[in-house]
C-alpha positions as a Python dict, from the first residue, in 0.01 Angstrom:
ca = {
    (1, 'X'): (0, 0, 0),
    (2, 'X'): (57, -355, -173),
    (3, 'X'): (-146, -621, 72),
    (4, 'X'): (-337, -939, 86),
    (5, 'X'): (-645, -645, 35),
    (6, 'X'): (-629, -401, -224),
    (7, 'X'): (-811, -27, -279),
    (8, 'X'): (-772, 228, -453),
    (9, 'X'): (-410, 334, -500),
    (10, 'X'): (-436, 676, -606),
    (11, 'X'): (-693, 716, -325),
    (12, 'X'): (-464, 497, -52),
    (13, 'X'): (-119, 731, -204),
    (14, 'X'): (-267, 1023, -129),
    (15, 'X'): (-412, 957, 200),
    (16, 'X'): (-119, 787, 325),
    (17, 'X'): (94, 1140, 195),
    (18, 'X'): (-137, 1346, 447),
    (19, 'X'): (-100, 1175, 725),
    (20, 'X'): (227, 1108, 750),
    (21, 'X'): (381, 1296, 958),
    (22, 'X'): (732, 1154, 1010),
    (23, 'X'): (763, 1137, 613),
    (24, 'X'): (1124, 1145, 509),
    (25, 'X'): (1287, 1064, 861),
    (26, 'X'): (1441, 716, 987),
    (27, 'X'): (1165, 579, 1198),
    (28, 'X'): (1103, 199, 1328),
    (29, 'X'): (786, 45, 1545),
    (30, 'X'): (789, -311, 1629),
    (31, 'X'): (503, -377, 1821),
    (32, 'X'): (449, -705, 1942),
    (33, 'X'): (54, -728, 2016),
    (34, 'X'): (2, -1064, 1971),
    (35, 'X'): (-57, -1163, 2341),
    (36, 'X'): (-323, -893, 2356),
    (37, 'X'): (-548, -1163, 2205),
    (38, 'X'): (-436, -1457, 2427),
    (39, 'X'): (-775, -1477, 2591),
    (40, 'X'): (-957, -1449, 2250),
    (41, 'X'): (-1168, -1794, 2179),
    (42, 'X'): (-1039, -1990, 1872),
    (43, 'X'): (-1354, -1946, 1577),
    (44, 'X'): (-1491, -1658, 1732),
    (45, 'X'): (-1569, -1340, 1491),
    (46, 'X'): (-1399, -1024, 1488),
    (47, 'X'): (-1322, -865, 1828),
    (48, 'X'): (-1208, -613, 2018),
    (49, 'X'): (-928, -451, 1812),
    (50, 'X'): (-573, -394, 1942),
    (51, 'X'): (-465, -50, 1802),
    (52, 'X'): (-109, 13, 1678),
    (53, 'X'): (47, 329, 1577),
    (54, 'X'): (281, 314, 1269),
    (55, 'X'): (617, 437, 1213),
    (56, 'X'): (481, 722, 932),
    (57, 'X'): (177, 883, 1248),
    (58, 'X'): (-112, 647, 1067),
    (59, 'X'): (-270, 365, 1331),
    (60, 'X'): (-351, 2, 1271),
    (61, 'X'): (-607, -146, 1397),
    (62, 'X'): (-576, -514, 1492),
    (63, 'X'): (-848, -796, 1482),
    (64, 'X'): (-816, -1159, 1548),
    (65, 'X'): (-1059, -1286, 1347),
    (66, 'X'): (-1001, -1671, 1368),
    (67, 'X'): (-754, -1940, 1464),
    (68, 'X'): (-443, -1804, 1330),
    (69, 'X'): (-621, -1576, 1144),
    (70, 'X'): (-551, -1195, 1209),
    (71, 'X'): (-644, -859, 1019),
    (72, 'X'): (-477, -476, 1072),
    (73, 'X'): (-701, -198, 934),
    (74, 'X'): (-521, 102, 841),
    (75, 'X'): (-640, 431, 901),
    (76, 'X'): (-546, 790, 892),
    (77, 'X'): (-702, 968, 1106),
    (78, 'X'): (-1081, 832, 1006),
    (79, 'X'): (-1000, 742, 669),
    (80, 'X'): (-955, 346, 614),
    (81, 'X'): (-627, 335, 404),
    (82, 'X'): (-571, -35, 333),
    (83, 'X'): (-614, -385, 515),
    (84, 'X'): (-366, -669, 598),
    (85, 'X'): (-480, -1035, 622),
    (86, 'X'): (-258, -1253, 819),
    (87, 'X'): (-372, -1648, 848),
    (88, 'X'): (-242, -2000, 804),
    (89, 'X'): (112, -1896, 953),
    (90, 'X'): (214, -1660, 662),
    (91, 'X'): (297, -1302, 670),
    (92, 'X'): (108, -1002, 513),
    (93, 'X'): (305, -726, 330),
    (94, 'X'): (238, -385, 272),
    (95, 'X'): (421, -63, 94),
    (96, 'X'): (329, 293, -26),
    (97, 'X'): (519, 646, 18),
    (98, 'X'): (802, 487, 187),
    (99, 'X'): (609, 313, 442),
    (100, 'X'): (641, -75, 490),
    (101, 'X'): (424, -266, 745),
    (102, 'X'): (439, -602, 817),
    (103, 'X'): (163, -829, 1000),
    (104, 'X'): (305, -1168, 1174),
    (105, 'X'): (137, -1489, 1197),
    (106, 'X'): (86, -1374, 1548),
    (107, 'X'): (-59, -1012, 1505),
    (108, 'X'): (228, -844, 1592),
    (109, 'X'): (260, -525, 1339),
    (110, 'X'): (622, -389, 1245),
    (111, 'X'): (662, -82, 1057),
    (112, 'X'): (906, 129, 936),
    (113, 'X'): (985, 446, 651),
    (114, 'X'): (1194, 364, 335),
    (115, 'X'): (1565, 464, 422),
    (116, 'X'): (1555, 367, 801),
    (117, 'X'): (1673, 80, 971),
    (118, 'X'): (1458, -225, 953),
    (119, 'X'): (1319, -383, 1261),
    (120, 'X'): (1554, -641, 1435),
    (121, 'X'): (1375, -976, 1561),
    (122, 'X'): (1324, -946, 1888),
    (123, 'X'): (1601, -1112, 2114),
    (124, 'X'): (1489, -1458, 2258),
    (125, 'X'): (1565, -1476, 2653),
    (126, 'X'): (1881, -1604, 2770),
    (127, 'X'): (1817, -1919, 2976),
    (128, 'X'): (1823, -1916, 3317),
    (129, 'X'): (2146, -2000, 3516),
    (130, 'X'): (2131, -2284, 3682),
    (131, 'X'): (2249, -2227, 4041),
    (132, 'X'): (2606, -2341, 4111),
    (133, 'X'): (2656, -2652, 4355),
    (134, 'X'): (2673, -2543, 4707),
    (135, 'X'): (2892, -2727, 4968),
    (136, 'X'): (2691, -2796, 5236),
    (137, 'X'): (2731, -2549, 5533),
    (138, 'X'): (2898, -2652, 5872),
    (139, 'X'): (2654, -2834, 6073),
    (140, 'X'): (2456, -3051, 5852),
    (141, 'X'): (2385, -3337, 5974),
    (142, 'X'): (2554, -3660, 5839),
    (143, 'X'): (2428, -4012, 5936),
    (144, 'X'): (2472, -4385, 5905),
    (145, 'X'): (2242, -4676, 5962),
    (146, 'X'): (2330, -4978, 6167),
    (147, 'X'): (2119, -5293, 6092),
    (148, 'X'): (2152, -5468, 6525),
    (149, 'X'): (2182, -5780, 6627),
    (150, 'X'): (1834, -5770, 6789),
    (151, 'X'): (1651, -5719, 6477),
    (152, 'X'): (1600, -5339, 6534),
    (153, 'X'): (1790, -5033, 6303),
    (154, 'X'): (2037, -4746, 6479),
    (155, 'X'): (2045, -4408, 6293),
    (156, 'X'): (2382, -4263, 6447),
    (157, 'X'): (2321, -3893, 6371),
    (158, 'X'): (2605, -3611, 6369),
    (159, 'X'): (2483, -3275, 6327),
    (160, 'X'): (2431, -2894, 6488),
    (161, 'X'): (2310, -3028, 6811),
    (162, 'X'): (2547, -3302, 6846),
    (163, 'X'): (2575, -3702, 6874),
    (164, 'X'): (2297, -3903, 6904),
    (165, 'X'): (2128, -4233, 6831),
    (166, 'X'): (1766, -4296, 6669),
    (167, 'X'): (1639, -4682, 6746),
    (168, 'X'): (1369, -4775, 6553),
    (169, 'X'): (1175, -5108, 6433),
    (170, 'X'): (1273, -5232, 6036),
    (171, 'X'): (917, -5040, 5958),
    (172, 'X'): (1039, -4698, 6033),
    (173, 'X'): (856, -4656, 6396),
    (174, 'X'): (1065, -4525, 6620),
    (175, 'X'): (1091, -4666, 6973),
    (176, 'X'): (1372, -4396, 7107),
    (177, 'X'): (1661, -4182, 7094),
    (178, 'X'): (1983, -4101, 7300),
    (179, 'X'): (2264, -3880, 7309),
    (180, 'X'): (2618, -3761, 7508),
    (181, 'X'): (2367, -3615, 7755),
    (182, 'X'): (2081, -3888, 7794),
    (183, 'X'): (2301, -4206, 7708),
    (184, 'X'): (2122, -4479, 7750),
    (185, 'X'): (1805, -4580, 7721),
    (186, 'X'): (1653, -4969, 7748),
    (187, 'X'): (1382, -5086, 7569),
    (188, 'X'): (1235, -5465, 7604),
    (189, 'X'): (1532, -5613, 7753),
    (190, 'X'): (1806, -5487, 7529),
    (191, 'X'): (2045, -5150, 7655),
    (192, 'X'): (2141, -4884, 7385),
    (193, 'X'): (2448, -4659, 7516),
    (194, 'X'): (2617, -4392, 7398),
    (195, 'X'): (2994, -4367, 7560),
    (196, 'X'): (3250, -4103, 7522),
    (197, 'X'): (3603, -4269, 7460),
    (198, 'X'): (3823, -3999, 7456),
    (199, 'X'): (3793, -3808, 7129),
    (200, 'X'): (3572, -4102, 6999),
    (201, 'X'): (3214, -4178, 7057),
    (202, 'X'): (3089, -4583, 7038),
    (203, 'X'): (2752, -4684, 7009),
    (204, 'X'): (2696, -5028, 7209),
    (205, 'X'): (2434, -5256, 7231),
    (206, 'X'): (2389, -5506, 7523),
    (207, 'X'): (2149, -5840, 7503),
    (208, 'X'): (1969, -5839, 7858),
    (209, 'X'): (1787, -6072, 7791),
    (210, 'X'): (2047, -6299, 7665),
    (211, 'X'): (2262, -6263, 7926),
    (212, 'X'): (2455, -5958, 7847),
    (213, 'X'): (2653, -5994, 7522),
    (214, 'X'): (2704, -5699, 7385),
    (215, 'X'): (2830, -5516, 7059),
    (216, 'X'): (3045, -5188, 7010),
    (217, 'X'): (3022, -4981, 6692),
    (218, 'X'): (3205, -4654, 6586),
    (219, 'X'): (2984, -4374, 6619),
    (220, 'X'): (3122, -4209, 6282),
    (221, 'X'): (3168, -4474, 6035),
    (222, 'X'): (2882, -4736, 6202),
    (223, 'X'): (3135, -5035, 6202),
    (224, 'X'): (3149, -5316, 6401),
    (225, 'X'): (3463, -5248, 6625),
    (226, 'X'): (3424, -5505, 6942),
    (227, 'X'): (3217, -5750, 7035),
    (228, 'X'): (3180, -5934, 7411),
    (229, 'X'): (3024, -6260, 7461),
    (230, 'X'): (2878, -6276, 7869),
    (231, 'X'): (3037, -6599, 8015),
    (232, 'X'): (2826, -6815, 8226),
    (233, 'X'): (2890, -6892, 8614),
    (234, 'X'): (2801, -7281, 8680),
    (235, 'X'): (2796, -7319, 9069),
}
């Protein structure tokens, strides 16, 4: 066998001749141990070997013995045939008796007998679908925001559990909420009401304090749709 390491090829012919014991028939092994040595440390000596049977009944035995660096000893049966060396990102190459092996950068062995089909690379995973676009089930909740008159913000919420109205100060804190069962609430002088107008819903907003003018938005599009100025009574 031809390799980055040579012995005696009389010696490795006949050795190689005796073990084989799929000599003559079509016979591929593409093993991919490379992520055996994952866990290895990078400049550490010769470890634990990763063994490998070949496509003619003879065994490699795999070492990482470096960054990048990788070695396959062949044996039959207790016999050392032959050794690949691997490193730098090339490839080793080896052939006798209608036997090719191959060592990857990686120290993943191929092998295969003269006359059968060489190994294929392995297929690279198809990408992952990415999930179609949804439309949003029945129920979601849909909202718009009303900026009011006294300073304060109206989230007018439409979802599963129906109508209602978040109030809340310009820094998020929330001060209350209403809906087609609670309608109104009052909060330091100014009224918040919900009120069912037929098939619509308005959202109004009354100045107590101010003597009552109020404000009337749509509940679904959070427009201003009235307004009402409270006149005042001289006696």
């Amino acid at each position: 066998m031809r390799s980055t390491r040579r012995t005696s090829r009389t010696h490795r012919r006949t050795t190689l001749r005796t073990a084989a014991v799929l000599a003559g028939a079509a016979a591929v092994l593409a093993v991919p141990v490379g992520s055996a040595f994952a866990d290895s440390s990078a400049g550490a000596g010769v470890g634990a070997p990763v063994t490998v049977r070949l496509a003619d009944g003879s065994v490699a035995k795999v070492y990482k013995t470096g960054p990048n660096r990788f070695e396959a000893d062949m044996f039959a049966g207790s016999t050392k045939l032959d050794t690949l060396v691997s490193g730098g990102g090339g490839v080793a190459y080896g052939r006798s008796d209608g036997l090719h092996v191959v060592l990857q950068p990686n120290g993943a062995v191929t092998s295969w007998m003269e006359g059968g089909e060489k190994p294929r690379p392995l297929p690279r995973p198809l990408p992952k679908p990415q999930p179609e676009p949804q439309p949003e089930p029945k129920g979601v909740a849909s909202s718009v925001r009303i900026a009011m008159p006294d300073g304060r913000i109206a989230k007018l919420i439409d979802g599963a559990g129906g109508k209602r109205a978040v109030i809340s100060l310009p820094n998020g804190e929330v001060l209350g909420a209403i809906d087609l069962r609670r309608p109104c609430v009052l909060n330091d002088g100014w009224t918040y009401k919900l009120v069912q107008d037929g098939k619509r819903v308005k959202f109004v907003v009354i100045d107590g304090r101010g003597g009552g003018n109020s404000w009337v938005y749509d509940f679904g599009s959070g427009k201003l749709v009235e307004t009402y100025v409270a006149r005042v009574v001289s006696r």
